[in-house]
DSSP file (Angstrom, degrees, kcal/mol; ACC not computed):
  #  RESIDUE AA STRUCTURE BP1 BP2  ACC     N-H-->O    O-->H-N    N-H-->O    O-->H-N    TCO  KAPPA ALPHA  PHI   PSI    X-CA   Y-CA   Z-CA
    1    1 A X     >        0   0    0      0, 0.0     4,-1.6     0, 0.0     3,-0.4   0.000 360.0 360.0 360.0 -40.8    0.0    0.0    0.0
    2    2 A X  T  4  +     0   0    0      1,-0.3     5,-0.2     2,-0.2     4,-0.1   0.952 360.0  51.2 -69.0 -28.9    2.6    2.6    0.8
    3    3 A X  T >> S+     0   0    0      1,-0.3     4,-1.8     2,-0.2     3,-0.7   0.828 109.9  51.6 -78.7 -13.6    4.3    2.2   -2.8
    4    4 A X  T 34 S+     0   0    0     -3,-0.4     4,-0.4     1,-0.2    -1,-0.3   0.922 113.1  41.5 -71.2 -46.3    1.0    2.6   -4.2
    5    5 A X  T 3< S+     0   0    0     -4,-1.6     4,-0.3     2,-0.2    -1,-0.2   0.130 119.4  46.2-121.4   5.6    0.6    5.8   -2.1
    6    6 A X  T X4 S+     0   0    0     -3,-0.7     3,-0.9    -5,-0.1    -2,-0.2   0.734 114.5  49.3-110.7 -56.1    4.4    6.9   -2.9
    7    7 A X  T 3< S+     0   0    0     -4,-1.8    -2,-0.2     1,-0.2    -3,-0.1   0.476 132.0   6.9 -60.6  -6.6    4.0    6.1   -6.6
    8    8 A X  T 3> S+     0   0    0     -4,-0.4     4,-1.8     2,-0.0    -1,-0.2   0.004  75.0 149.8-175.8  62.8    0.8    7.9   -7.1
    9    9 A X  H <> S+     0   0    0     -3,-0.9     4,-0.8     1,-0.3    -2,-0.1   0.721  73.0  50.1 -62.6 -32.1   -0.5   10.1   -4.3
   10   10 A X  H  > S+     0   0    0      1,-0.2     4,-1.8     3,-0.2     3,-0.3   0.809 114.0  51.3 -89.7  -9.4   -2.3   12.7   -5.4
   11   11 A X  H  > S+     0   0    0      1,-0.2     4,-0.9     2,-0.2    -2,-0.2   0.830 114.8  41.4 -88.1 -19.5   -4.3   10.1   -7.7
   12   12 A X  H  < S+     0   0    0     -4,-1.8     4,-0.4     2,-0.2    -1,-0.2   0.577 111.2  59.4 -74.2 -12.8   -5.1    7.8   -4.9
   13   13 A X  H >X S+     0   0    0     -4,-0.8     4,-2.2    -3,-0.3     3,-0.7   0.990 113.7  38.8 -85.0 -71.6   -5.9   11.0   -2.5
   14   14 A X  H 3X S+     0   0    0     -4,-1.8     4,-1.4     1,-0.3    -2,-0.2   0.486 110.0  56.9 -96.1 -14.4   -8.4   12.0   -4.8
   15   15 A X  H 3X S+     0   0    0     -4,-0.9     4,-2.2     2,-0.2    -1,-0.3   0.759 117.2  38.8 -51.7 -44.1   -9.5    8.5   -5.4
   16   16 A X  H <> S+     0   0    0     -3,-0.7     4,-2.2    -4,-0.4     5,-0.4   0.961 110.1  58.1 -68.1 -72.7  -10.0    8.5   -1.6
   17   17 A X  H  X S+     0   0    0     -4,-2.2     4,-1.9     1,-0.2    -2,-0.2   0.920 107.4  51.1 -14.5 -80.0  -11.3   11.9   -1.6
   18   18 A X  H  X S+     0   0    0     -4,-1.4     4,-2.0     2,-0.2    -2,-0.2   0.744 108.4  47.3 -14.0 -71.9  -14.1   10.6   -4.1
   19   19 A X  H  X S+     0   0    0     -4,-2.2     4,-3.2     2,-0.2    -1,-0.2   0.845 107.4  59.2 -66.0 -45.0  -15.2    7.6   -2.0
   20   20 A X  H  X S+     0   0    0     -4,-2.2     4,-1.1     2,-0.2    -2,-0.2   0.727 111.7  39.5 -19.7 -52.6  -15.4    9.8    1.1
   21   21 A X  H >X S+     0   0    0     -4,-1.9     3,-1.2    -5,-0.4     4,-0.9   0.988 110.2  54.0 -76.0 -57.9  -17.9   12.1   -0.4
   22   22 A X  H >X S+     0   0    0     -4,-2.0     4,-2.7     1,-0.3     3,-2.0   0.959 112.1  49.6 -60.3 -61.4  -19.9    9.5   -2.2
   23   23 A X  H 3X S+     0   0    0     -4,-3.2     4,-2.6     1,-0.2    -1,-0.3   0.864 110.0  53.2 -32.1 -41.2  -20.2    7.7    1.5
   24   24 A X  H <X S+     0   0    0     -3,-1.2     4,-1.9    -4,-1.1    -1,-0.2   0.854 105.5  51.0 -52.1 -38.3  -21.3   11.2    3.0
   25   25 A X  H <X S+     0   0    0     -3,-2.0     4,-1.7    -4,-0.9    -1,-0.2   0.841 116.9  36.6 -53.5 -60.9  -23.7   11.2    0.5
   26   26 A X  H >X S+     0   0    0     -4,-2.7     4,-1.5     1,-0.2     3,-1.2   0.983 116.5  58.5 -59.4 -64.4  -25.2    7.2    1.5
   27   27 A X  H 3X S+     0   0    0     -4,-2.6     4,-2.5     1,-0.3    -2,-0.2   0.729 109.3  37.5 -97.6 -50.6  -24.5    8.2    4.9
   28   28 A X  H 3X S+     0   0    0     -4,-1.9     4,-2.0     2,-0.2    -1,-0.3   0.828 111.1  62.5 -95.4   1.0  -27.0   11.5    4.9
   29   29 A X  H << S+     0   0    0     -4,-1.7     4,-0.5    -3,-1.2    -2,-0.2   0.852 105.9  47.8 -59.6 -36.2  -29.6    9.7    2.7
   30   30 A X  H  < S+     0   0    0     -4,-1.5     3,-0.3     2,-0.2    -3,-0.2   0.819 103.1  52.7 -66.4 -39.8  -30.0    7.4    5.3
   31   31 A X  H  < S+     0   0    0     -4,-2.5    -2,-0.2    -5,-0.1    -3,-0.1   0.972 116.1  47.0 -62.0 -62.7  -30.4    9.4    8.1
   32   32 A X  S  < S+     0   0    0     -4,-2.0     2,-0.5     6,-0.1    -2,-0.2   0.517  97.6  73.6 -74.9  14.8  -33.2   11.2    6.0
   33   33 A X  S    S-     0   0    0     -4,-0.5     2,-0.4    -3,-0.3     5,-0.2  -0.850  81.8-126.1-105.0 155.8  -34.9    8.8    4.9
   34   34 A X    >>  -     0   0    0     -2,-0.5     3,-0.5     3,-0.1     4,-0.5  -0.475  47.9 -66.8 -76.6 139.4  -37.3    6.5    7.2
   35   35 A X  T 34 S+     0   0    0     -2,-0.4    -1,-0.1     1,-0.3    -5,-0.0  -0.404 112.4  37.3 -41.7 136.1  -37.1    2.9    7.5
   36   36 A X  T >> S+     0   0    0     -2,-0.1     3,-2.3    -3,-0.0     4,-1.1  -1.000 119.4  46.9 -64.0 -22.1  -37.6    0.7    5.4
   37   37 A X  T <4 S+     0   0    0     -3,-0.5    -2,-0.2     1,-0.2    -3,-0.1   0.210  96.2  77.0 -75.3   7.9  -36.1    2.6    2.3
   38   38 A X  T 3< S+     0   0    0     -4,-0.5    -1,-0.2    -5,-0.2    -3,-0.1   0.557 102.4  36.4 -60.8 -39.0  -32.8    3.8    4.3
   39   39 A X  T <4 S+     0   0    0     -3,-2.3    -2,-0.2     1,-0.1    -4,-0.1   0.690 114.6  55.6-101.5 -18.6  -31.1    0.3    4.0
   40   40 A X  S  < S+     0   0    0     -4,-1.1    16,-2.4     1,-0.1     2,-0.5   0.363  95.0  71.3-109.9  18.8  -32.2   -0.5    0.8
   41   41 A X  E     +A   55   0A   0     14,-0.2     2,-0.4    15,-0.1    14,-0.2  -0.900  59.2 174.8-135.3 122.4  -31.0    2.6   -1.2
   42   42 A X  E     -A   54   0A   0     12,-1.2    12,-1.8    -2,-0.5     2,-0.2  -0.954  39.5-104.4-139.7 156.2  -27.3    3.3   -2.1
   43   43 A X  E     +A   53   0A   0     -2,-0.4    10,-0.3    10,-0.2     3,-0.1  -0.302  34.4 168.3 -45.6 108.1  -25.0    5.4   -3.7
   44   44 A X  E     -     0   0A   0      8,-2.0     2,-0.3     1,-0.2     9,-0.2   0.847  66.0 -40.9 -95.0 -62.4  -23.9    3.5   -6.9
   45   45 A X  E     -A   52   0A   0      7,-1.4     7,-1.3    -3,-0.1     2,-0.4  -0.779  33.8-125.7-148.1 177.7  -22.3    6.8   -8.4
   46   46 A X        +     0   0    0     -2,-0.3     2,-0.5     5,-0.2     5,-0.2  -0.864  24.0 178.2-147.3 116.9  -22.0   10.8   -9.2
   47   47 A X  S >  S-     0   0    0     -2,-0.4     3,-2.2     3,-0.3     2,-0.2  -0.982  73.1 -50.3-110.0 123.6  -21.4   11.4  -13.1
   48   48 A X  T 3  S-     0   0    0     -2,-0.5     0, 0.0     1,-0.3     0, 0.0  -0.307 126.2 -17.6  73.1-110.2  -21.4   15.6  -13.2
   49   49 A X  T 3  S+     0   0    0     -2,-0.2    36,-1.7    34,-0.1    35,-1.2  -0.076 113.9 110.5-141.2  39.5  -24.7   16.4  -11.3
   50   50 A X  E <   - b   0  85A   0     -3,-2.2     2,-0.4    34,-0.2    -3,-0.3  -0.718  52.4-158.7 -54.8 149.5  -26.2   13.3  -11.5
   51   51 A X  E     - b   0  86A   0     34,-1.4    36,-1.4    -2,-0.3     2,-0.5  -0.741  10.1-157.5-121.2 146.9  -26.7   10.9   -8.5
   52   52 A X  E     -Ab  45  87A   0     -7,-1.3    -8,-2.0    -2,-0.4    -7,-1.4  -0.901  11.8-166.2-140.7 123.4  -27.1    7.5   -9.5
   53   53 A X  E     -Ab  43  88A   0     34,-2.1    36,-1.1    -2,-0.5     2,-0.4  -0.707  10.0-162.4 -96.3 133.9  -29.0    5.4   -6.8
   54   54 A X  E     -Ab  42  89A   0    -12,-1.8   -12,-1.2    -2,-0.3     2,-0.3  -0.912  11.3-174.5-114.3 158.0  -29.1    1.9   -6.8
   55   55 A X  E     -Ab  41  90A   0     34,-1.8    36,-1.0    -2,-0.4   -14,-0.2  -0.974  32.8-122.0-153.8 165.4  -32.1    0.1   -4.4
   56   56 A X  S    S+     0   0    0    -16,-2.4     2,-0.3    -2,-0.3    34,-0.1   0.401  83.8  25.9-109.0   4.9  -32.6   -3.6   -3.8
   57   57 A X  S  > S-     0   0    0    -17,-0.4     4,-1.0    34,-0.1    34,-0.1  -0.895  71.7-108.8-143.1-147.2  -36.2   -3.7   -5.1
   58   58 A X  H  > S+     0   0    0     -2,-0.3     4,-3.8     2,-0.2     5,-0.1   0.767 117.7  48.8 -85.5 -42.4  -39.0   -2.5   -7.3
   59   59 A X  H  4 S+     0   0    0      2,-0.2    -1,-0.1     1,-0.1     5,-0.1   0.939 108.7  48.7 -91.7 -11.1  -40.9   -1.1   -4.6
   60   60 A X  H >> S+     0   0    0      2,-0.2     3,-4.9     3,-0.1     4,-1.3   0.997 110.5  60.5 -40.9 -73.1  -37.7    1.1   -2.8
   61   61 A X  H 3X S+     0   0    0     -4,-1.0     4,-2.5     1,-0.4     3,-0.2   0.750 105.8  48.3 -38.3 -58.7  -37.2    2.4   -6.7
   62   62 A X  H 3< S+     0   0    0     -4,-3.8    -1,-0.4     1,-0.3     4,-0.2   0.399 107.0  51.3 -89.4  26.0  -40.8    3.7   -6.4
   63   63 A X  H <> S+     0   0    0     -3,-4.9     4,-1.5    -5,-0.1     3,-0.4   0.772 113.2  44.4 -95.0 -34.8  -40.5    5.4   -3.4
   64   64 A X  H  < S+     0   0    0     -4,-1.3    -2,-0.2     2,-0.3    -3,-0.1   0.582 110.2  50.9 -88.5 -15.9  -37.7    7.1   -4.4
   65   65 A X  T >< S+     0   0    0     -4,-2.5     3,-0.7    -5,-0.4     4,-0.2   0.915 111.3  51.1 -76.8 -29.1  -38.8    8.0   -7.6
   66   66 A X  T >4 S+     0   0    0     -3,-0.4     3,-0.5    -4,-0.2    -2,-0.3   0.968 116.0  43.8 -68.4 -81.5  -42.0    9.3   -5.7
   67   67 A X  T 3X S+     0   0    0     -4,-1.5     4,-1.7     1,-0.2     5,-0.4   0.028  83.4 116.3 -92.0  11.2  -39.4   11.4   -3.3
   68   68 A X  H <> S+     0   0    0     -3,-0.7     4,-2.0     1,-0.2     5,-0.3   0.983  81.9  36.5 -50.7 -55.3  -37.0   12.7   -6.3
   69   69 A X  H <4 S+     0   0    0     -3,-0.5    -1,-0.2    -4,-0.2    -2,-0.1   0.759 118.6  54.9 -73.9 -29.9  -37.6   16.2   -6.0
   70   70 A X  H >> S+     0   0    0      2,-0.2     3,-3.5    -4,-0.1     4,-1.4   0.966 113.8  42.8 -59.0 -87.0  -37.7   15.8   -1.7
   71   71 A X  H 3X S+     0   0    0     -4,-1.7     4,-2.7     1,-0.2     5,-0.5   0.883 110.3  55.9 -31.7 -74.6  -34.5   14.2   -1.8
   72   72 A X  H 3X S+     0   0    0     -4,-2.0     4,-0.8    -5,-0.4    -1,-0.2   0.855 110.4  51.1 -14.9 -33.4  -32.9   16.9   -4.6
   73   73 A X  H <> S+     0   0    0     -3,-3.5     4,-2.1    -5,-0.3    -2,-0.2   0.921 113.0  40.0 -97.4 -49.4  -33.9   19.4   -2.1
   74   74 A X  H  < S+     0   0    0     -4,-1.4    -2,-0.2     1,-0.2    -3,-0.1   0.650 112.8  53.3 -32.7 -33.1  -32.2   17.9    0.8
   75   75 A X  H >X S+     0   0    0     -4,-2.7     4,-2.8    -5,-0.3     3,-0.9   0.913 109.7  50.9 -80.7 -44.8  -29.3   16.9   -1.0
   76   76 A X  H 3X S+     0   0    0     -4,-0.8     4,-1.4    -5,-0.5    -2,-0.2   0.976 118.2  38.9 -58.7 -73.9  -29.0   20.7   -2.2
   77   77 A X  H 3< S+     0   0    0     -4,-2.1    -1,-0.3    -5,-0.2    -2,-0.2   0.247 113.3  51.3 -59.6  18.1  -29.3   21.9    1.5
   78   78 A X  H <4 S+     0   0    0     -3,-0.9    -2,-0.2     3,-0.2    -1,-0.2   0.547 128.7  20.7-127.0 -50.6  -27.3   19.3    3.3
   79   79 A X  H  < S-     0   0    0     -4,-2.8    -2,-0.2     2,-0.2    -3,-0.2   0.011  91.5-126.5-117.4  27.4  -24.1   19.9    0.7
   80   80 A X  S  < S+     0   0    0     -4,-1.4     2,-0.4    -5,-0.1    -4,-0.2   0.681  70.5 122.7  55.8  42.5  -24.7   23.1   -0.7
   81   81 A X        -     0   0    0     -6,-0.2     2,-0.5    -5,-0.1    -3,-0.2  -0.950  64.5-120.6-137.0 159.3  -24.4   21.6   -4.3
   82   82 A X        -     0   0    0     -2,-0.4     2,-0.8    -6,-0.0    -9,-0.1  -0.874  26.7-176.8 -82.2  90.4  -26.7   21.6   -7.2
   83   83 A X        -     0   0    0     -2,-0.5   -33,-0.2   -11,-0.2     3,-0.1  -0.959   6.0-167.7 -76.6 109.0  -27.7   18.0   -8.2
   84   84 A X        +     0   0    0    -35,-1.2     2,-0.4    -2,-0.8   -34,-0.2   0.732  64.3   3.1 -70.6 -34.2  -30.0   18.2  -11.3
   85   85 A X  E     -b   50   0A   0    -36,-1.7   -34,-1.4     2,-0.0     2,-0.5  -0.817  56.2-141.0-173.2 142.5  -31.1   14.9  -11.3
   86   86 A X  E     -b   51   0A   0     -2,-0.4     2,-0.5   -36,-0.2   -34,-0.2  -0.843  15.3-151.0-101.3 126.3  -31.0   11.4   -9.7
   87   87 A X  E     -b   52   0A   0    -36,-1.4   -34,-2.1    -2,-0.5     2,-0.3  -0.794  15.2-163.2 -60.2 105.7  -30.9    8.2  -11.5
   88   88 A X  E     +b   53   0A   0     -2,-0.5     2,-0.2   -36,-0.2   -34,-0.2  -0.928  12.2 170.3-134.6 152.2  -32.5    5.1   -9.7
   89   89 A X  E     -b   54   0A   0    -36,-1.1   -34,-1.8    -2,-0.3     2,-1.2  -0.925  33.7-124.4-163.2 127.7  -32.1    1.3  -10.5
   90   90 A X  E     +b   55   0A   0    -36,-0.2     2,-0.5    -2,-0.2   -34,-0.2  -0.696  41.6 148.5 -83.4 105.8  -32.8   -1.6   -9.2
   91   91 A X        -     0   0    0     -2,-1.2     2,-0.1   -36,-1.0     3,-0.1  -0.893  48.9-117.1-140.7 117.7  -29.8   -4.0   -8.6
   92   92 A X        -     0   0    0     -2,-0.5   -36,-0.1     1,-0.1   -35,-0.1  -0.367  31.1-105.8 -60.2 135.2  -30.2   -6.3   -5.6
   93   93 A X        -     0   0    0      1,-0.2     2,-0.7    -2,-0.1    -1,-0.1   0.024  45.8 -94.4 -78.8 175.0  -27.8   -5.8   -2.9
   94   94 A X        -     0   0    0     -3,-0.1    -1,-0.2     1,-0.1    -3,-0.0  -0.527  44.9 -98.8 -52.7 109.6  -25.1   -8.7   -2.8
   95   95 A X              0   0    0     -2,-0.7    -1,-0.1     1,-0.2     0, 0.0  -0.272 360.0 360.0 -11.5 116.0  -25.8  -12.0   -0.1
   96   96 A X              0   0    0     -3,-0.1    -1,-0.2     0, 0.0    -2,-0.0   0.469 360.0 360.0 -92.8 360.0  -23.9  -11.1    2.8
């Protein structure tokens, strides 16, 4: 790990960086959302000012399609950034 981190720090920083945010991101969706839909929606990615959501079924998807424009406003006031528009998909989470 440390030759990784010698050989290419500031791209692993910001790789790090990256993941950090995206987590912040899961981390205050969950707190504002209610149970059940809290565990069953996560952050797949952020292309631009897209969100892309993933959720582990049909009927999370349509709550959160339902709760676009709630979430959008939340997201906006919680991290002071402009997301234009959230992407949701259903991909069931892994077996743990």
């Amino acid at each position: 790990m440390s030759q990784l981190l010698d050989g290419h720090p500031t791209t692993v920083r910001s790789v790090l960086a990256r993941a950090q945010y995206l987590r912040g991101i899961q981390d205050a969706i969950r707190e504002h959302l209610a149970a059940p839909w809290s565990h069953s929606v996560r952050v797949a990615n952020l292309r631009g000012r897209k969100l892309i959501l993933y959720t582990d079924n049909a009927s999370a998807l349509n709550q959160m399609r339902f709760r676009t424009d709630e979430l959008l406003a939340f997201l906006q006031e919680r991290f002071g950034t402009t997301f234009r528009q959230i992407e949701i998909k259903v991909r069931p989470a892994a077996p743990s």
